[in-house]
C-alpha positions as CSV (number, residue, x, y, z in Angstrom):
1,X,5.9,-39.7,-6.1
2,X,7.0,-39.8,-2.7
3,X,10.8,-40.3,-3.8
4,X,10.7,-37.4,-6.2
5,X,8.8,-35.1,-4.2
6,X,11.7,-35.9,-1.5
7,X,14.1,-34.8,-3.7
8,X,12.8,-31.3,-4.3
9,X,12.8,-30.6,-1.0
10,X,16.3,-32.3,0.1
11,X,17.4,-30.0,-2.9
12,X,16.2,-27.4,-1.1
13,X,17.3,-28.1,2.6
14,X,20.4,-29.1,0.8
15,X,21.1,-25.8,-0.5
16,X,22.2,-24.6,2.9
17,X,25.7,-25.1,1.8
18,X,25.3,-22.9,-1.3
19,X,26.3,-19.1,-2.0
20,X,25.1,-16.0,-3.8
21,X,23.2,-15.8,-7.1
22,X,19.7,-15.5,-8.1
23,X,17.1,-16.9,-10.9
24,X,14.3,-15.0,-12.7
25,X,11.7,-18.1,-13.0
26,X,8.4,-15.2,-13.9
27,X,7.9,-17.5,-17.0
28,X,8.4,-21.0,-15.3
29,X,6.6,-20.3,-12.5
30,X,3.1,-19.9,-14.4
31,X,4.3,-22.8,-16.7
32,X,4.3,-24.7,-13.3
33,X,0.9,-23.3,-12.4
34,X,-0.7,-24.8,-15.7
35,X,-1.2,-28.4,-14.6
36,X,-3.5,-26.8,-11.8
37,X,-7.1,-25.9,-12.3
38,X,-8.1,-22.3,-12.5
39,X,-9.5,-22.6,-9.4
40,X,-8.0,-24.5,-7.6
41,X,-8.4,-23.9,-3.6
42,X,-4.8,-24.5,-2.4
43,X,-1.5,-23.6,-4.2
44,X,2.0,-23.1,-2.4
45,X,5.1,-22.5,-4.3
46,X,8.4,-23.2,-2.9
47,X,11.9,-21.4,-4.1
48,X,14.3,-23.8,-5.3
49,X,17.7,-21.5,-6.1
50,X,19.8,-23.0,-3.9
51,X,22.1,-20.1,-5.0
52,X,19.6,-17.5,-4.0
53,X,19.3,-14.8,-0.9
54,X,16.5,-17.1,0.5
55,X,18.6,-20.0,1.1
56,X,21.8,-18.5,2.2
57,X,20.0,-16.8,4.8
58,X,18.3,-20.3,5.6
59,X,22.1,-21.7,6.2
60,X,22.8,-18.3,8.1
61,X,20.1,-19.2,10.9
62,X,20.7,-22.5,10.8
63,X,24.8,-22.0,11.2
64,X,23.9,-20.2,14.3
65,X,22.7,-23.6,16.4
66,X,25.2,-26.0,17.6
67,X,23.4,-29.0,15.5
68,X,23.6,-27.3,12.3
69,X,26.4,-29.6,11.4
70,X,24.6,-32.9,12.5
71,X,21.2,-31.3,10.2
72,X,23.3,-31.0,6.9
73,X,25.1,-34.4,7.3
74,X,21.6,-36.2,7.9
75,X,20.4,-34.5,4.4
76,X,23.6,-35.4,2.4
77,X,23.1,-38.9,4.6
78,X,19.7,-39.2,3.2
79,X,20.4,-38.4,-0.9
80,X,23.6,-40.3,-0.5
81,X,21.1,-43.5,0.6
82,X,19.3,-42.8,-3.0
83,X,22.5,-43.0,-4.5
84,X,22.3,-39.5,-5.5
85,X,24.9,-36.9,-5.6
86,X,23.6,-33.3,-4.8
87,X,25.8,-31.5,-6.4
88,X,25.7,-33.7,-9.6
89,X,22.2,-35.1,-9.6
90,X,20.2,-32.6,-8.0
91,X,21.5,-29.0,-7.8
92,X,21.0,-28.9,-11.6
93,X,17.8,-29.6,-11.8
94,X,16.8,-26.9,-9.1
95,X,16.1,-23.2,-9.5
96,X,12.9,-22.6,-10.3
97,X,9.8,-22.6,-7.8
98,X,8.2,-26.0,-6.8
99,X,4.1,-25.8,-7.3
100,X,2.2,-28.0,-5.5
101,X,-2.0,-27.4,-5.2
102,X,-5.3,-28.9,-4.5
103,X,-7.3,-30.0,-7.4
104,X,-10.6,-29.5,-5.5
105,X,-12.5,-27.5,-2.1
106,X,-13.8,-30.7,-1.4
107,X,-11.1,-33.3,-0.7
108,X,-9.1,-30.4,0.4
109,X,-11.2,-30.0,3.4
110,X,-12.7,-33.4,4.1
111,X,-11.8,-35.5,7.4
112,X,-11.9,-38.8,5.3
113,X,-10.6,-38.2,2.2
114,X,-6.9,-37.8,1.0
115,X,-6.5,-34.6,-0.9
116,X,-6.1,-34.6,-4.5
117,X,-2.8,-33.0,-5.4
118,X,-0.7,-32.0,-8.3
119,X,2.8,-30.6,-8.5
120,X,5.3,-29.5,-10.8
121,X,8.5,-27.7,-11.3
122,X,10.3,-26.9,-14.7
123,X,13.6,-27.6,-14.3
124,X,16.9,-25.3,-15.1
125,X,18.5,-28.3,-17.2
126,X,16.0,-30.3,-19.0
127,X,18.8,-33.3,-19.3
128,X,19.2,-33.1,-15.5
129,X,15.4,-33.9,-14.6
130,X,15.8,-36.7,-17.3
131,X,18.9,-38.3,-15.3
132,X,17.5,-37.8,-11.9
133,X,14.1,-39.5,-12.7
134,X,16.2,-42.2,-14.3
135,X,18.7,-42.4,-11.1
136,X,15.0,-42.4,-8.8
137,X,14.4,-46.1,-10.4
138,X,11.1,-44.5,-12.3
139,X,9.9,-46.7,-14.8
140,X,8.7,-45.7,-17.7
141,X,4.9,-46.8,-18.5
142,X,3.6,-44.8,-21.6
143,X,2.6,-41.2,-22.8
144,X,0.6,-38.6,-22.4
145,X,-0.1,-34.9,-24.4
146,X,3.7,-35.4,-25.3
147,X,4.6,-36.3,-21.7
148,X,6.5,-39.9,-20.5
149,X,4.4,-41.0,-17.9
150,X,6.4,-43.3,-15.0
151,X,5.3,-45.6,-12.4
152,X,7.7,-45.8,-9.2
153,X,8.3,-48.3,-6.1
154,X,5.4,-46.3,-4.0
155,X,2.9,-46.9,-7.6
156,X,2.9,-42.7,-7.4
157,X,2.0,-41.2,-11.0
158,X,5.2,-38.9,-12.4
159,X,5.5,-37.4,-15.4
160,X,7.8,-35.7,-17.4
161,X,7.0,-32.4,-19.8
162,X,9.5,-31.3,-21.5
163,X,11.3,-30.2,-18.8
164,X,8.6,-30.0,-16.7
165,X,8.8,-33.1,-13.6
166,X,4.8,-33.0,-12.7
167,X,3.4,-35.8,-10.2
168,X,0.0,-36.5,-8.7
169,X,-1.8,-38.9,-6.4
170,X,-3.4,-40.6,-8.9
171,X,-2.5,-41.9,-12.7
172,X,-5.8,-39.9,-13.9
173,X,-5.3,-36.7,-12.1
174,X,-1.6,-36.7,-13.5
175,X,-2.9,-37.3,-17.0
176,X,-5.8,-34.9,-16.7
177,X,-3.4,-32.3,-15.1
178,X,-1.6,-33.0,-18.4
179,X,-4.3,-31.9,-20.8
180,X,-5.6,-29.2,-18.7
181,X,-2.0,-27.4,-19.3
182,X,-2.3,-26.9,-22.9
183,X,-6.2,-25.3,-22.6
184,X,-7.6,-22.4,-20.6
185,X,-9.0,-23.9,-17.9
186,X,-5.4,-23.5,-16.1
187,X,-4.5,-21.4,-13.3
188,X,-2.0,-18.5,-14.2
189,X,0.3,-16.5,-12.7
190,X,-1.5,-13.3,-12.5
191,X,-4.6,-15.2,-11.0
192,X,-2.0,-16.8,-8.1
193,X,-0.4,-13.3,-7.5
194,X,-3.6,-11.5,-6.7
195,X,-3.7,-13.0,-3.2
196,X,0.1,-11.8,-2.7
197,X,-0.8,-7.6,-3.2
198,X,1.4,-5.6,-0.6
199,X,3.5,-8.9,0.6
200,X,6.7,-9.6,-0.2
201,X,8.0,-10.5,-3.7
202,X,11.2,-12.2,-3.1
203,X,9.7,-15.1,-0.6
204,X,10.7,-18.3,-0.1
205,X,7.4,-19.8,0.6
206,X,4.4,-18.4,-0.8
207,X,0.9,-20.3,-0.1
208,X,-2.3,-19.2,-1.8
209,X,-5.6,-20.0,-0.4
210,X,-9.2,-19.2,-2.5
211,X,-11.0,-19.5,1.1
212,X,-14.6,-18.2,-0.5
213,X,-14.4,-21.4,-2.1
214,X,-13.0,-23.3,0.9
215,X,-16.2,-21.9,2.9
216,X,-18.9,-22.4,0.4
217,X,-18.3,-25.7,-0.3
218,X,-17.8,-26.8,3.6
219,X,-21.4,-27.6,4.9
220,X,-20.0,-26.8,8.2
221,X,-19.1,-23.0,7.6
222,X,-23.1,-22.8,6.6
223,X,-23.9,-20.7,9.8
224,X,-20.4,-18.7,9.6
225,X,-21.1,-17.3,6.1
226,X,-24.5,-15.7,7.6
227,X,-22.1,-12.8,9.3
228,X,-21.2,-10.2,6.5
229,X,-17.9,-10.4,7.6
230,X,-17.5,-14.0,6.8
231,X,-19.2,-14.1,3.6
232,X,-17.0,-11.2,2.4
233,X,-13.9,-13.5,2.9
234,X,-11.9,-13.6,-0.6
235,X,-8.3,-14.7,-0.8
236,X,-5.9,-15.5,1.6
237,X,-1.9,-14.4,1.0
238,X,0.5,-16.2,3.2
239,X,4.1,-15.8,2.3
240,X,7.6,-16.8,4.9
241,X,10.6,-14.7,4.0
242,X,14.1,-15.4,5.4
243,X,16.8,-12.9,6.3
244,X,20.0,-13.4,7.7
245,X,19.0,-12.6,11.3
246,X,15.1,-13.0,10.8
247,X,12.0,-14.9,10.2
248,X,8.9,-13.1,8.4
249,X,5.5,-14.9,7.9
250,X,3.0,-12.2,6.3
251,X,0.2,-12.5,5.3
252,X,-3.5,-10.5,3.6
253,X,-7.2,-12.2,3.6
254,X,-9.0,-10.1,1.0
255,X,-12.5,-9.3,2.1
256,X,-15.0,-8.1,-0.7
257,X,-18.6,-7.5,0.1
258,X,-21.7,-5.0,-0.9
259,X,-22.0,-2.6,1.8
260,X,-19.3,-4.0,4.2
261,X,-18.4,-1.0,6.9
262,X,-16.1,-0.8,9.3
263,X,-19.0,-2.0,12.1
264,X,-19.2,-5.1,10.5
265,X,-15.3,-5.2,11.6
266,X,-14.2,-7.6,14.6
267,X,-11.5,-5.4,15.3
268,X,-10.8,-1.4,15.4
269,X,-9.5,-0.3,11.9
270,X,-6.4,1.8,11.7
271,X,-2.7,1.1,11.8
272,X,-2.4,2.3,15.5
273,X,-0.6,-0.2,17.5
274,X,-1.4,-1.1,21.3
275,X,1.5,-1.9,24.0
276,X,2.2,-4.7,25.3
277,X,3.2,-5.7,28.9
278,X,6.7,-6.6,29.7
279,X,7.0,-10.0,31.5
280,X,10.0,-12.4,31.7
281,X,9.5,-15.7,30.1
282,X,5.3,-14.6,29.2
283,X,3.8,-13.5,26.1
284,X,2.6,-10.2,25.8
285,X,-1.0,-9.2,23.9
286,X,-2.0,-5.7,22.8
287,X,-5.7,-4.8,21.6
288,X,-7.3,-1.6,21.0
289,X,-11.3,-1.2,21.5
290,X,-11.8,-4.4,22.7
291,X,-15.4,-3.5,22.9
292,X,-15.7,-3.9,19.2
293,X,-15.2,-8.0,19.8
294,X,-17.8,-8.2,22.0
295,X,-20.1,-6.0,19.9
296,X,-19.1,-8.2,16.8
297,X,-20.0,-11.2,18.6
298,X,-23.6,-9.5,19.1
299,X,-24.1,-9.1,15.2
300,X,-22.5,-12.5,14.1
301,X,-24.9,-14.2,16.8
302,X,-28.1,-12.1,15.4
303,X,-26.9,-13.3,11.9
304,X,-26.4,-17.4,12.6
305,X,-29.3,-17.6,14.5
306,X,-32.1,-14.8,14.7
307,X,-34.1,-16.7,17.7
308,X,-31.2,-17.4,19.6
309,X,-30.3,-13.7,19.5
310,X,-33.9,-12.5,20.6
311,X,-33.4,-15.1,23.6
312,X,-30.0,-13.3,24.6
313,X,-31.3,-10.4,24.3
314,X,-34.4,-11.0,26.8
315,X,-31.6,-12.5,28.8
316,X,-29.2,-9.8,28.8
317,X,-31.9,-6.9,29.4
318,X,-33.0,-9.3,32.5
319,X,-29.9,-9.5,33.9
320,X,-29.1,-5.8,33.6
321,X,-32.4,-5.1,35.6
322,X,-30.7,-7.4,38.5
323,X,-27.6,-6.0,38.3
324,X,-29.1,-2.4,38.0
325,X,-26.7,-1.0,35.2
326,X,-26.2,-1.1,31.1
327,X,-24.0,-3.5,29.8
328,X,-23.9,-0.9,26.7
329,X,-23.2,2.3,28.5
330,X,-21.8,1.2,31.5
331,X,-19.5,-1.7,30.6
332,X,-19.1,-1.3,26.8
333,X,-18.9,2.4,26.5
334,X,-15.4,2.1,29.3
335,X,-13.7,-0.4,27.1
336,X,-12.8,1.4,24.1
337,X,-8.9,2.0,25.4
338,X,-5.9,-0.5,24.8
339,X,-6.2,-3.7,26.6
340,X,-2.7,-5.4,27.9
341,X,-2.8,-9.4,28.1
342,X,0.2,-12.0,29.3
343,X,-0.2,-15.5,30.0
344,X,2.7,-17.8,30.4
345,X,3.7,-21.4,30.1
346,X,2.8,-22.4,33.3
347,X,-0.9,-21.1,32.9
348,X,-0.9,-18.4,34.8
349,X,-1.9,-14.8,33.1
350,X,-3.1,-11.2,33.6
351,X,-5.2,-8.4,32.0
352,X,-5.1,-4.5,32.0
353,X,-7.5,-2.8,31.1
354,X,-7.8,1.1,30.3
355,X,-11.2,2.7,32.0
356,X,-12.6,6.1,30.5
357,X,-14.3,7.3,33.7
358,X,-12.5,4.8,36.8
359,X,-14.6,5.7,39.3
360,X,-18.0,5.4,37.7
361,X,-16.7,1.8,36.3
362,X,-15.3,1.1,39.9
363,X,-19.1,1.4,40.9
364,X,-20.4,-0.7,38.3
365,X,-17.7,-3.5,39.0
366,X,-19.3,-3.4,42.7
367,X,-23.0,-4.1,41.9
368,X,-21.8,-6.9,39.6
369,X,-19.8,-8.8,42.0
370,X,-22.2,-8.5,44.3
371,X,-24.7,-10.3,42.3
372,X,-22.2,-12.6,40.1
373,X,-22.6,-15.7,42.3
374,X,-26.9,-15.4,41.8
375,X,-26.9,-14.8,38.2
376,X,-24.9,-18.4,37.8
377,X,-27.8,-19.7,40.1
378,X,-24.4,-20.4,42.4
379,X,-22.5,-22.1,39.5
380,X,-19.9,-19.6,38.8
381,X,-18.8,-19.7,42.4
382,X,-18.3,-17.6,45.3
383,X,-16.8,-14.0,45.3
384,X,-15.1,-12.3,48.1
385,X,-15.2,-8.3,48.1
386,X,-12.1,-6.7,48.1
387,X,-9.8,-6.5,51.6
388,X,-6.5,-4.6,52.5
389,X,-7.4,-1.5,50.3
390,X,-6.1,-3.6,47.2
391,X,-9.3,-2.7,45.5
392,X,-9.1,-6.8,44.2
393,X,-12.4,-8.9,44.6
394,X,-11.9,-13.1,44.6
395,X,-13.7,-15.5,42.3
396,X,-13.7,-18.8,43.9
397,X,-14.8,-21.4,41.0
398,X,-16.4,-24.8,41.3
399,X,-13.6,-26.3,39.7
400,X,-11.2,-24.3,42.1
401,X,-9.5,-21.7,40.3
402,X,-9.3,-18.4,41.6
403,X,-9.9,-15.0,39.7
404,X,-8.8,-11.8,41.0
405,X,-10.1,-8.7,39.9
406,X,-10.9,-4.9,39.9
407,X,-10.1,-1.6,39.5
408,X,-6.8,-0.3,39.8
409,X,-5.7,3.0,39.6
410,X,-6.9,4.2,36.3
411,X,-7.4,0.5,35.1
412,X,-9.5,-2.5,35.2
413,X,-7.6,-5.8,36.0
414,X,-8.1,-9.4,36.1
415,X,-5.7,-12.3,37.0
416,X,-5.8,-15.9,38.6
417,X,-3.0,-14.9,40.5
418,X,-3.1,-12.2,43.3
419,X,0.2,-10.9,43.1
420,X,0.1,-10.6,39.1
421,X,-2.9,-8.9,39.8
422,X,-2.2,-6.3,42.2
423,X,1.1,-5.7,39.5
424,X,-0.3,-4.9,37.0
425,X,-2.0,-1.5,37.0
426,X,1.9,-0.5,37.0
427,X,3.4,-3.3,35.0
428,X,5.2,-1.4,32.0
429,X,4.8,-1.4,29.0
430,X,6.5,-1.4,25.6
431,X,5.7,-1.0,21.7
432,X,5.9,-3.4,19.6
433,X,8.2,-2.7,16.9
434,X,7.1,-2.5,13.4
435,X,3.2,-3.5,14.1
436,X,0.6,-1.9,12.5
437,X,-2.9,-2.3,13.3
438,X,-5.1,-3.6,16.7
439,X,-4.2,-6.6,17.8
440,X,0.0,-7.0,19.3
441,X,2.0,-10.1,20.6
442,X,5.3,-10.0,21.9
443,X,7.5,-12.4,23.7
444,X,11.1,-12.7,24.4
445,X,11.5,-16.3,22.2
446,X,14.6,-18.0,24.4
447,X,13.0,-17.1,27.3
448,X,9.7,-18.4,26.2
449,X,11.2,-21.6,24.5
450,X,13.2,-22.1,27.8
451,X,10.3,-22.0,30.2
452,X,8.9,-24.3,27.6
453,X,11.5,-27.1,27.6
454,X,11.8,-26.9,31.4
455,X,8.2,-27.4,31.9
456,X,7.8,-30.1,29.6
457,X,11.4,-31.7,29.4
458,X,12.3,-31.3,32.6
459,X,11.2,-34.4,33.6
460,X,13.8,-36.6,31.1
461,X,16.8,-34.3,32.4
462,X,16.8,-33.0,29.0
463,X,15.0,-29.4,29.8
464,X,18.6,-27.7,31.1
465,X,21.1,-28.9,28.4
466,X,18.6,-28.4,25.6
467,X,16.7,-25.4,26.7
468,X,20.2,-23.5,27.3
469,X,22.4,-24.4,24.5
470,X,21.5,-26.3,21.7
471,X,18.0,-24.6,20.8
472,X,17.4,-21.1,22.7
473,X,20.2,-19.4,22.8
474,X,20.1,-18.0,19.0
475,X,16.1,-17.3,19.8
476,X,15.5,-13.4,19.9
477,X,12.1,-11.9,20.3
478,X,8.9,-12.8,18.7
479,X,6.5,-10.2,17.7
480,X,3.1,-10.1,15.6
481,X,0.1,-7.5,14.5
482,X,-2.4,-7.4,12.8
483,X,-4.8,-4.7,10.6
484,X,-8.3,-4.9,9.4
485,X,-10.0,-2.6,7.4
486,X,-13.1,-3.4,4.8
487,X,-10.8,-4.4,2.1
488,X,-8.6,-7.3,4.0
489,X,-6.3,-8.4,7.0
490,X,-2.7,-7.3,7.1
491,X,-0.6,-9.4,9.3
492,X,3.1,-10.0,10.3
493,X,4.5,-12.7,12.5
494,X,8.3,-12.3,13.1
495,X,11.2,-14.2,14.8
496,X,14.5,-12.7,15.3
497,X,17.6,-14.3,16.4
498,X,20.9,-13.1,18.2
């Protein structure tokens, strides 16, 4: 199976050199779905028109590194070694998605078991398939429901429907996957596209992901699927779409539950976007209401454990009497702003956040710091007030990191270094461009890839002549969002090059 499954995708990587075109594979596609259960967990299809938009924009992105050459000869290099011709043996065979799925939640999620999988593709030219499993060495061992079952070097189970190539872990997986096509018990394409509603249609990738299933047949999930919000989980779309300038993951987790409201919501609903701070070679985070985390934490803890939650909450109301102020209306009730985040490479990162009322939060910051080091019974380390009119108090750890923070202007901060911190009350700012919803990232991707090789090839002498010309330079920025509302999570990641 190994061998076979190789070929698909060599097809596929292969296809880099090809040009124009298109296929309509709506009929193959479920035909391919067939030899998977109804509900099966895990499915991910896999575009195979090497003609197609998809893939020319693949060899697009690809023709604008310096190795692209050097990839495309080690591909041919590798068919060539199984004495197949791409253009001959393979490309004809090719057009139609590749399915591959999990037969079961179980093996799917367990730490010692191989998961059981199927695939399948039905191929353009039926005589094609037939000469490349014959050119793959696959020896023919017997039938099944009108299939010729083969047996190959690796003892992997292959079959071949019609014009159908299905293969499988296991002999009686394949042969059941085989019966299971021709009854009802099969999964469809209608039932595989619900997960995909509002994503893109022409993907390359498209991975489906039943995770109510996934979670209620994982013993360790038992406490997660006490919060609403968890239990209302349904299924998860994640498509990757290729342009000629541009990488798009997307994806939507359906959430379906009796009386779900946007308070059982981690995040602020709404396709209003938070900034993010501009920082050379950093990543930049955006989040709106970031109160509404800490107040979902408060109702997911209630939910897993009950007790637990009544101890916090002695806890909390004891240590508000210390500190003499309300976590709820004096902390929670100023977070309900945009918070800016960056962190970089090298560890070192910042946070803005807006204030409704500075000055009364400037206050409350002071009676907390005062008694941060006693709450920690001395653990969390020593804290020095704030000097030189910055406004910044120092958190001296145990462990000897140092946190500086306060308010700023209009602002809250918080940094472990002290000049980040002081900048950032007027760092600037920028949109992020297309996002939609709460939560931002940004980054400039050379810049971030650079910092990356230099810090962990610089060593070798590798980090320059790498991180300058043969991988960054094409990298353009990197951006994600993400938008929840009671009926699912919306979410774009995207990579652009230059």
């Amino acid at each position: 199976m190994r061998r076979l499954l190789t070929i698909s995708t060599l097809g596929l990587a292969l296809g880099i050199a090809g040009c124009g075109g298109g296929s309509d594979s709506g009929g193959a596609l479920d035909n391919a779905l067939g030899y998977l259960p109804a509900d099966a967990p895990f499915v991910a299809t896999f575009d195979t028109d090497v003609e197609g938009k998809q893939v020319k924009a693949i060899q697009k992105i690809i023709d604008r590194f310096p190795f692209s050459g050097q990839v495309k000869g080690q591909l041919r290099q590798g068919l060539s070694q199984a004495d197949l011709d791409f253009e001959k043996d393979v490309k004809p065979a090719l057009g139609n998605e590749f399915v591959v799925g999990a037969l079961d939640s179980k093996s799917f999620t367990a730490d010692d078991t191989d998961a059981r999988i199927v695939g399948a593709i039905q191929a353009k030219d039926k005589d094609a398939l037939q000469k490349l499993v014959e050119k793959a060495k696959a020896k023919e061992i017997g039938e099944k429901s009108g299939a010729k079952l083969y047996s190959t070097s690796d003892d992997d189970a292959v079959a071949v429907d019609d014009d159908v190539l299905v293969v499988a872990n296991s002999r009686e997986d394949l042969e059941a996957a085989l019966e299971r096509h021709d009854g009802d018990d099969r999964m469809t394409e209608d039932r595989f596209n619900e997960a995909f509603e509002g994503l893109p249609e022409d993907a390359l990738v498209r991975t489906f992901f039943d995770v109510k299933q996934l979670l209620d047949t994982d013993p360790d999930t038992e406490d997660a699927r006490k919060v609403e919000y968890v239990s209302a989980m349904r299924d998860l779309g994640l498509t990757a779409t290729f342009a000629d300038d541009a990488i798009d993951v997307d994806f939507r987790l359906g959430t379906e539950g009796d009386g779900l409201e946007d308070a059982d919501l981690p995040f602020a609903t709404g396709e209003e976007s938070p900034p993010v701070i501009e920082a050379d070679g950093e990543i930049g985070f955006g989040l709106r209401d970031p109160a509404r985390i800490f107040r979902f934490g408060e109702t997911a803890g209630q939910a897993i454990d009950p007790a637990g939650f009544g101890q916090y909450e002695t806890g909390k109301r004891t240590i508000e009497r210390q500190l003499g102020v309300s976590i709820e209306d004096d902390v929670l009730a100023q977070l309900t702003g945009d918070v800016s985040a960056t962190t970089s490479i090298d560890g070192k990162f910042g946070l803005r956040s807006a204030l409704s009322d500075a000055p009364a939060f400037e206050r409350t910051l002071g009676k907390i710091a005062r008694e941060l080091p006693s709450i920690g019974g001395g653990s969390l380390g020593r804290v020095t007030p704030p000097s030189g009119g910055d406004g910044l108090y120092s958190l001296a750890t145990q462990d000897g990191m140092r946190i500086f923070f306060g308010v700023v202007g209009e602002s809250f901060v918080l940094a472990n270094d002290q000049a980040k911190a002081q900048g950032l009350a007027d760092a600037p700012t920028t949109e992020v461009e297309g996002a939609k919803g709460a939560v931002t990232m940004r980054a400039d991707a050379q810049q971030l890839a650079t910092s990356a090789i230099q810090a962990f090839g610089g060593a070798s002498g590798l980090g320059e002549a790498i991180g300058g010309s043969l991988f960054t330079g094409p990298l353009g920025q990197l951006t994600a969002s993400m938008a929840v509302d009671t009926g699912a999570v919306t979410g774009n990641v995207r990579l652009t090059f230059d």
